[in-house]
C-alpha positions in Angstrom: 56.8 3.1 26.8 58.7 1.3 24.0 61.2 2.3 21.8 61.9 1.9 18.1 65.1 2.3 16.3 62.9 2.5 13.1 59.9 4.9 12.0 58.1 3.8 9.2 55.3 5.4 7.4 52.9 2.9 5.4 50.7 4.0 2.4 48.3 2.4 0.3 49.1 0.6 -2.9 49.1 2.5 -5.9 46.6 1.8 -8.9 49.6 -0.2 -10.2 51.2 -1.8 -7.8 47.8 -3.0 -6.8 47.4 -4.2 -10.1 50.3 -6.2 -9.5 49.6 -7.6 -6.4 45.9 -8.5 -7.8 48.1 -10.7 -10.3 50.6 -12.0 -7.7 48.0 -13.0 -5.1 45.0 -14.3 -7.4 47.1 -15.9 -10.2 44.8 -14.3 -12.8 45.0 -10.2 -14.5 43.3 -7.6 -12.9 40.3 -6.3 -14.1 39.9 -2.4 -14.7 37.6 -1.6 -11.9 40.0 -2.5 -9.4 41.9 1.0 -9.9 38.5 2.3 -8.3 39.3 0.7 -5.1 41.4 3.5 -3.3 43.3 2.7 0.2 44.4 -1.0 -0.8 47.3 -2.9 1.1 48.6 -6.1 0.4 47.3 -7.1 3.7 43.4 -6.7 2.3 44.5 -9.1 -1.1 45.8 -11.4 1.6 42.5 -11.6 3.8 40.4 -12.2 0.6 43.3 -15.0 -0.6 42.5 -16.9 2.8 38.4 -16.3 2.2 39.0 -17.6 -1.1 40.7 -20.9 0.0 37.1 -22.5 0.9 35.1 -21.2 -1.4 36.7 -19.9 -5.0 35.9 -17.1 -6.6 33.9 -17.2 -10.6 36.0 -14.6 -11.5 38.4 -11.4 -11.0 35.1 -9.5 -10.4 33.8 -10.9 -7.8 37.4 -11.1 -6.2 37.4 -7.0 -6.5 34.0 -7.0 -4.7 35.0 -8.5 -2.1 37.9 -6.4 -1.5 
């Protein structure tokens, strides 16, 4: 059995902070309807960043669907 020195709790992104990260990661303002996503983590904006690499997204809305 391990041992950590550290416990850490991780929670989703908040509507804004999401919002933020939408604008870090994408380049580009997020749209309204992605305060609808709930349970976000910078790790899902990541994921979709790599998908996007190979085939670009039209626009923020279709970034948000495939979130």
């Amino acid at each position: 059995m391990r041992r950590f020195v550290f416990k850490l709790e991780l929670r989703a992104l908040s509507p804004a902070k999401a919002a933020k990260a939408f604008e870090r990661f994408f380049a580009m303002r997020a749209p309204a309807s992605l305060a609808s996503l709930e349970g976000l983590t910078p790790g899902d904006l990541a994921v979709v960043a790599r998908q996007l690499r190979p085939s670009p997204a039209r626009d923020a809305a279709e970034i948000v669907a495939r979130l």
